[in-house]
N, C-alpha and C positions, 0 to 999 in steps of 0.2 A: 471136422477132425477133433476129436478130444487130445487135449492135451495127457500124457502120461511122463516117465522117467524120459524117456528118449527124445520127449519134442525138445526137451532146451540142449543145445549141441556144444555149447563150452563146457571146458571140465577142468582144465588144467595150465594154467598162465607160467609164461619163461618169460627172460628175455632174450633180445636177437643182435641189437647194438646198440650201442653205449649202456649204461648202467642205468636203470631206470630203477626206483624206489619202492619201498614199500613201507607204509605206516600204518600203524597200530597203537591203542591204547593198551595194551598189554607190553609197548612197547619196554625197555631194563636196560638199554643201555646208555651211554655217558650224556650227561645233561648238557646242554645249551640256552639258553635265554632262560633259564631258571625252570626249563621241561627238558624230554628227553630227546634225543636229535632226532627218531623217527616215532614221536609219539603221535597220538592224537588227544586235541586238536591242535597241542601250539607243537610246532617242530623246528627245525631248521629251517622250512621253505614260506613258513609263513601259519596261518592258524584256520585251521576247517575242521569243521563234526567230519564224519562219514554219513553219510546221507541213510546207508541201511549197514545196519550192523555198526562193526566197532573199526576198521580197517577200509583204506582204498590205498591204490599206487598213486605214482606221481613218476613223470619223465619231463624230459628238456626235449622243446624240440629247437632251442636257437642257441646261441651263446652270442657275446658281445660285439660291436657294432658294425661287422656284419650282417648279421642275422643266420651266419653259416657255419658258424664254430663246432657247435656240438648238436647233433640230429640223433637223439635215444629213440628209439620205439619197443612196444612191448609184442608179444605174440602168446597165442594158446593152441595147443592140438585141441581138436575139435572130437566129439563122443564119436561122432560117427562120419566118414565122409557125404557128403552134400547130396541131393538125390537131382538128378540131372530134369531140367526146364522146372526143376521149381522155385517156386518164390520164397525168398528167404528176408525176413524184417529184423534190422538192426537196429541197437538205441544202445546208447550212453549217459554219462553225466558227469562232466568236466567242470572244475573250478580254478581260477586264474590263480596263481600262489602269489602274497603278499612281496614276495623280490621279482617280479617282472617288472622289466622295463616298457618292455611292448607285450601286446598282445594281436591275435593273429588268426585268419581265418583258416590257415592250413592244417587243418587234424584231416587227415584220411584213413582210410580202411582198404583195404586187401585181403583177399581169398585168396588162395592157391595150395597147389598140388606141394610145394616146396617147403621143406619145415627152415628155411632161413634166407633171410635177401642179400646177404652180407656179399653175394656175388653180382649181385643188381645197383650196389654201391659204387656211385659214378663218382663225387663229391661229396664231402660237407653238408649240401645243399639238397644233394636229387639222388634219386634211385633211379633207374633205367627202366620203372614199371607204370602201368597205370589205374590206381586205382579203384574200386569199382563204386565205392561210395566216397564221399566228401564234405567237409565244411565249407567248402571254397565256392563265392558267391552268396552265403547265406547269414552273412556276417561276421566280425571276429568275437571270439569270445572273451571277452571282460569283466567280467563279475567275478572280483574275490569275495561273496557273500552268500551267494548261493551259489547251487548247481543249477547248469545251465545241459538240457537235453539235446543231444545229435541223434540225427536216426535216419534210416535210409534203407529201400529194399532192393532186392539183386537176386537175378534169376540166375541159378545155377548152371556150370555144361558139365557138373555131374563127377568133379575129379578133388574137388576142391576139401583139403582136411587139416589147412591151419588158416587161423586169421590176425592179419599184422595190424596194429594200429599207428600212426606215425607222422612226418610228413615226408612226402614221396615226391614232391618236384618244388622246382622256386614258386616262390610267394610273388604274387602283383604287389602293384603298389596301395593297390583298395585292399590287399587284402590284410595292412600293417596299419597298427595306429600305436601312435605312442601314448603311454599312460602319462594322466597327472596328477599320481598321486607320488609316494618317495617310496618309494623300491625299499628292504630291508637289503642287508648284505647276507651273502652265505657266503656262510665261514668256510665252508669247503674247498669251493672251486672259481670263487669270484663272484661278481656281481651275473645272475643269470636276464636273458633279456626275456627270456619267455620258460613258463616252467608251469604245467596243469595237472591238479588233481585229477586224477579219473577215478571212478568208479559206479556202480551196477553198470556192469557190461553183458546184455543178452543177445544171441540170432536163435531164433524160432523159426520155423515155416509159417508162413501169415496167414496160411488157411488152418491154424489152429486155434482151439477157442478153449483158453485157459477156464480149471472148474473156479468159481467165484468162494468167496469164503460162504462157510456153511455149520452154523454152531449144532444145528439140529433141530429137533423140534423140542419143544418145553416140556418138562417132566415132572413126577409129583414121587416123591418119596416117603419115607418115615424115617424118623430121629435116629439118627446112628446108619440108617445105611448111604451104600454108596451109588455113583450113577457115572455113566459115561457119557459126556457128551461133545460135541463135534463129530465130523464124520467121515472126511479124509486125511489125508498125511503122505505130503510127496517129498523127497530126498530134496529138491531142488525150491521146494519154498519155507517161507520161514512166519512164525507163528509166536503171537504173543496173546494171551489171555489176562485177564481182569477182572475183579469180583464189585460191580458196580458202575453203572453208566457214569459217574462223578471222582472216579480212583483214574490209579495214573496206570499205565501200562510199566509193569516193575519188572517181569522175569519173561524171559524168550523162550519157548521151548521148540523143542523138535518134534512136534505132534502137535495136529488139527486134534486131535481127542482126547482129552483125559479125561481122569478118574477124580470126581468130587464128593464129598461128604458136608456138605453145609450145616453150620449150627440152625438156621434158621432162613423162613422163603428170599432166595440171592438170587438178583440178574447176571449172566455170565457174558462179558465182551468179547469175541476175538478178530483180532486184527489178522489178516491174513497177506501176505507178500507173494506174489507169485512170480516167477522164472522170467518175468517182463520187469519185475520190482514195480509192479506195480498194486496196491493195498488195496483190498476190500474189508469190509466189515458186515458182522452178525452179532444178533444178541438170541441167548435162549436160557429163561429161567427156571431155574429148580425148584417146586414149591413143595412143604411138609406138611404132608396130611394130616388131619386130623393130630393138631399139635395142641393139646386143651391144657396151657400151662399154666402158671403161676409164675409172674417175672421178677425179677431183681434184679438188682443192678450192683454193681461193687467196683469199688476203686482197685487198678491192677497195683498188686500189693497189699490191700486191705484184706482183713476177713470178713466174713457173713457167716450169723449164724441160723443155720435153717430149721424150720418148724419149731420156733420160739414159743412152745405153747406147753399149758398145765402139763406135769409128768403123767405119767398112767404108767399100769401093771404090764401092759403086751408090749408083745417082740418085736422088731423094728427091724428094716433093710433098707439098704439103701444099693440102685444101681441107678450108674457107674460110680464105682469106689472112689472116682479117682479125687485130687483136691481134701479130702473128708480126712478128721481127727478119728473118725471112726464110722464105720459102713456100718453097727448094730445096737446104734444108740438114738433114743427117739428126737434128739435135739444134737444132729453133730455141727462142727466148724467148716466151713468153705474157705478155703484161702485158694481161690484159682487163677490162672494163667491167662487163659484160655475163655471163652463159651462154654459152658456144658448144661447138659439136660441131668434131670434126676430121676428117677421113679421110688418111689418114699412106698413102698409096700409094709401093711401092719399085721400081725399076725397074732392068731390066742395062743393060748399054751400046747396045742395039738398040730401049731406048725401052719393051721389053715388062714388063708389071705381073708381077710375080711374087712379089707380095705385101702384102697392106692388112691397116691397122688403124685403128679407130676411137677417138679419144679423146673425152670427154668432160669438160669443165671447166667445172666451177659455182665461181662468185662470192660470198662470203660478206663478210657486213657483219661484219667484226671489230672495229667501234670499241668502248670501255668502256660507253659511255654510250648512250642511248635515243636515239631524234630528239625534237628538241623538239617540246613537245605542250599542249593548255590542257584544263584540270580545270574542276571546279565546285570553290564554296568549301566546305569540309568533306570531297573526297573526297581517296584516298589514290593514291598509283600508284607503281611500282616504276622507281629509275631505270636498271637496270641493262640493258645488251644481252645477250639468253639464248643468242645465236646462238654466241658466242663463248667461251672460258673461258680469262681470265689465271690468274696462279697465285697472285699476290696485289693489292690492291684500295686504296686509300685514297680516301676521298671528302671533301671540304670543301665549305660548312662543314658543322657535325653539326647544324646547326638544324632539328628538324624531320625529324629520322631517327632509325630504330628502330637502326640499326650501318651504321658507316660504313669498314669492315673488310671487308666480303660485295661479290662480283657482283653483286648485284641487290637493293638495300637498299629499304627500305619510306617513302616522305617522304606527309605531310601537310602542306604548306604552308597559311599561310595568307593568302600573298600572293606576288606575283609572286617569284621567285629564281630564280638560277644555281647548282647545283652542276658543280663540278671533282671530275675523276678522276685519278688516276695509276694505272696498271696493270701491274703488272711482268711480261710473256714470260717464256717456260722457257728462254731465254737470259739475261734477265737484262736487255733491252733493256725501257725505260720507254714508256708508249704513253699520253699526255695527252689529253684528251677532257672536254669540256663537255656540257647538257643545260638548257637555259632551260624552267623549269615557268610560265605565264602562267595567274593563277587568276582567275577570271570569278565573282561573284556570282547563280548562276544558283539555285541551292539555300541555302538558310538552313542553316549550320552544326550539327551538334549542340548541344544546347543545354549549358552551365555546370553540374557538379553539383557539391553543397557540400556538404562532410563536415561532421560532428555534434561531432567531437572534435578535441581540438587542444592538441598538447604542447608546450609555447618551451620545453622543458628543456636546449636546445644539446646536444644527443646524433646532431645531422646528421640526423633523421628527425621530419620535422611538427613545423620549429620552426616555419614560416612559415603563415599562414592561407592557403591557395593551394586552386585548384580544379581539378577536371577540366576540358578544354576551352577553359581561357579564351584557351588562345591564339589563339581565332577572334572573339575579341570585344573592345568598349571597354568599359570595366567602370570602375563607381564605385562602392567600396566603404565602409560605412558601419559602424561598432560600436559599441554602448550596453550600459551597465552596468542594471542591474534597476530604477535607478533614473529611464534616458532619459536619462541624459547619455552625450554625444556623449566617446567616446574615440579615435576614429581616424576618419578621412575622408580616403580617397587613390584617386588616378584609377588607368586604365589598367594597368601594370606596378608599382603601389606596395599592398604587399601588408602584412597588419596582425604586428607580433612580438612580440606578447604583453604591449605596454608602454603604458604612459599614462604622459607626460611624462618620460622617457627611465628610468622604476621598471617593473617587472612586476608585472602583475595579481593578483588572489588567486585562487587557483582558486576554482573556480565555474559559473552559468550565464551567457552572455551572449549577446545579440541582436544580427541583421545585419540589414543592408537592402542589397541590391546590385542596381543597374540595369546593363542589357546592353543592346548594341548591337550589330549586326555589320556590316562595313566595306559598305558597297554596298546596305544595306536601312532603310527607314524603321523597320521596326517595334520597339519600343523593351519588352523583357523586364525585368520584377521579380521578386526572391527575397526572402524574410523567413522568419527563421526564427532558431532560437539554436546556442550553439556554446560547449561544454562545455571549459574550459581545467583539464586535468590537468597535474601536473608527473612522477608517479612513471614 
């Protein structure tokens, strides 16, 4: 069976009881934790991408130490009712939200004829129904990091034209586990004990076989025109293109095919999603025929001036006008944007061509510095631009950089900054440029490692007790002599020098206790261990 509009059967999500959520990065309204209460990714409930697209929902299915307080679930009328003995395959993609207390194997799914359960509501706890698919037995699900896939198939009796998702009877006791990490509060409604992102929610007939992405086959053009390429485009999947196997996928669109115009031979990527949310990929290149050019290069902003050669008597044209101090002078100015091709046609006094040439002019990003871009906390990224090379480099500040001397230096931030460039040209002319790094808490930093040994002999090397990493963390650090007294206790940036009450220590063995934290995460890290103070 080919998949078409009508194989994917959801269309249109409500809900049925309790108040289940929805978040969005286009989310506007009243801020919370310093984002918006249903943004994405930090919200009220904790902090997740959306797996596809910019949006998922979010319901409760427990509330406080019960486990029976609050039971939301969501529902969707379905495109079409269910076609009877057939086989219909379900999938999801749930994540645990950052204020659970527990987590829980009971999500289930329901088909029925009924567009609401709210009369199958027996308790808190249960509905009076039985499921037709389930979590339950397959593990609970726990992972506030990723999403984590459900799925299940269920053969029709043929009447069935909404589908609940929920949970629908008591939980076992396998099928509850307490977490150990620290719950966030929400500010709403209390401490929640169970509370899951969902989203991509598809049911299909399983005997259907979605079309796989399909960019088309490779095409050859000429300069200026245009091509179509890709080959389908279904309402229910979703499509991203790219101009080069090594670019980032930037813009989405609603079409398997568009319309391209290449300045020059380009590989085209598209990523394709299909009504399973599941991605395939094609690649199909557009190449320019017989393109017999003359190249140049020019800094975006700079000018070029083209066909810098002896004046003469004839006529001169130039196509496309565009970028030029003038289209019918034999030497005009380029100040482009863009790529563009030229055709330099020359002509006598009678108008007739007696002679062409092709230019070609590509635009190069010569600034010092990167486009601004956001990391995760703990990752590293280069802030230099490769496209370009001054001749020499200075970067400020050195916070957080491997050399600030290089094109393209190494930084690890651990928090939002600006570095500044100065670059100096093989003229000697100075070229300033900035690069804002915005770091997001989306990864837990490397962890804090602490050395065994530790020299205060003022020799400029391991005088100070300092560790790998710390600069990702809030750190409070503790030091005891053999006997449990307390010799140093200092926060954040205040590191221990060898001294108790402004004397140095004896050499020896001594013990640390240090807690960690890292900006934008609950979870709260401890070290113990001792730290061997030599002087020689």
């Amino acid at each position: 069976m080919t998949a078409s509009l009508e194989d994917t059967v959801i269309y249109n999500w409500l809900w049925d009881w309790g108040s289940p959520d929805y978040f969005c990065s286009c989310a506007t309204n009243y801020l919370i934790y310093g984002s918006y209460w249903v943004d994405v990714p930090l919200n009220y409930a904790g902090f997740q991408y959306a797996r596809t697209g910019e949006c998922y929902a979010g319901f409760a299915l427990n509330g406080t130490n019960t486990l029976c307080e609050i039971t939301e679930n969501i529902k969707v009328e379905l495109k079409q009712t269910l076609i009877i003995h057939k086989k219909y395959c379900f999938s999801a993609y749930l994540s645990l939200s950052d204020g659970s207390t527990y987590s829980i194997d009971g999500i289930d799914v329901y088909l029925s004829n009924d567009n609401s359960l709210i009369p199958y509501h027996i308790n808190p706890c249960t509905f009076n129904i039985s499921p037709q698919i389930s979590q339950r037995g397959h593990g609970v699900i726990d992972d506030t990091l990723n999403w984590v896939k459900i799925k299940g198939e269920y053969i029709s009796n043929g009447s069935e034209n909404h589908l609940f998702i929920g949970k629908y009877s008591a939980l076992s006791i396998n099928g509850i586990k307490k977490n150990n990490f620290i719950p966030m509060n929400f500010p709403w409604w209390g401490l929640a004990s169970v509370y899951y992102y969902i989203d991509d929610v598809a049911l299909w007939p399983c005997d259907t076989t979605p079309p796989q992405c399909d960019a088309g086959k490779d095409k050859t053009i000429c300069w200026g025109d245009s091509v179509l390429i890709g080959t389908h485009n279904y309402s229910d999947y979703y499509y991203q293109w790219k101009e080069g196997i090594n670019s980032n996928f930037n813009n989405q669109y609603d079409s398997g095919a568009i319309w391209v115009s290449p300045k020059y031979t380009t590989t085209y990527v598209l990523e394709t999603t299909d009504f399973r949310y599941e991605k395939s990929y094609d690649t199909v290149t557009v190449d320019l025929c017989n393109l017999k050019a003359k190249e140049y290069f020019v800094c975006l902003g700079d000018s070029l001036l083209l066909n810098n050669s002896i004046q003469d008597s004839l006529k001169h044209l130039w196509k496309s006008n565009v970028f030029l101090n003038s289209s019918s002078i034999q030497s005009p100015m380029c100040t482009p944007t863009t790529d563009v091709a030229y055709i330099h046609y020359i002509m006598n006094s009678s108008n007739t061509v007696i002679g062409q040439d092709t230019i070609l002019v590509k635009v190069m990003d010569c600034s010092p510095a990167r486009s601004d871009t956001t990391i995760c906390l703990g990752d590293d990224i280069y802030l230099g631009n490769s496209n370009y090379t001054f001749t020499s480099y200075i970067w400020q500040p050195l916070n957080y950089l491997d050399n600030n001397l290089i094109s393209n230096p190494l930084a690890r931030p651990p928090k939002n900054i600006t570095y500044y460039v100065i670059a100096l040209d093989s003229n000697g002319v100075a070229h300033q440029d900035s690069v804002n790094i915005n770091v997001k808490p989306c990864n837990l930093p490397p962890e804090i490692v602490v050395p065994n040994i530790f020299t205060p002999n003022a020799d400029g090397i391991n005088d100070i007790f300092k560790y790998k990493n710390e600069e990702f963390w809030q750190v409070q650090t503790q030091i005891f002599n053999r006997w449990g007294q307390l010799l140093f206790d200092g926060k954040n940036e205040e590191r221990w020098d060898g001294t108790y009450q402004g004397k140095k220590v004896s050499e020896g063995v001594y013990f640390f206790h240090i807690t960690a934290k890292a900006e934008g995460f609950e979870k709260l890290f401890e070290y113990h261990g001792s730290i061997t103070v030599i002087y020689n």
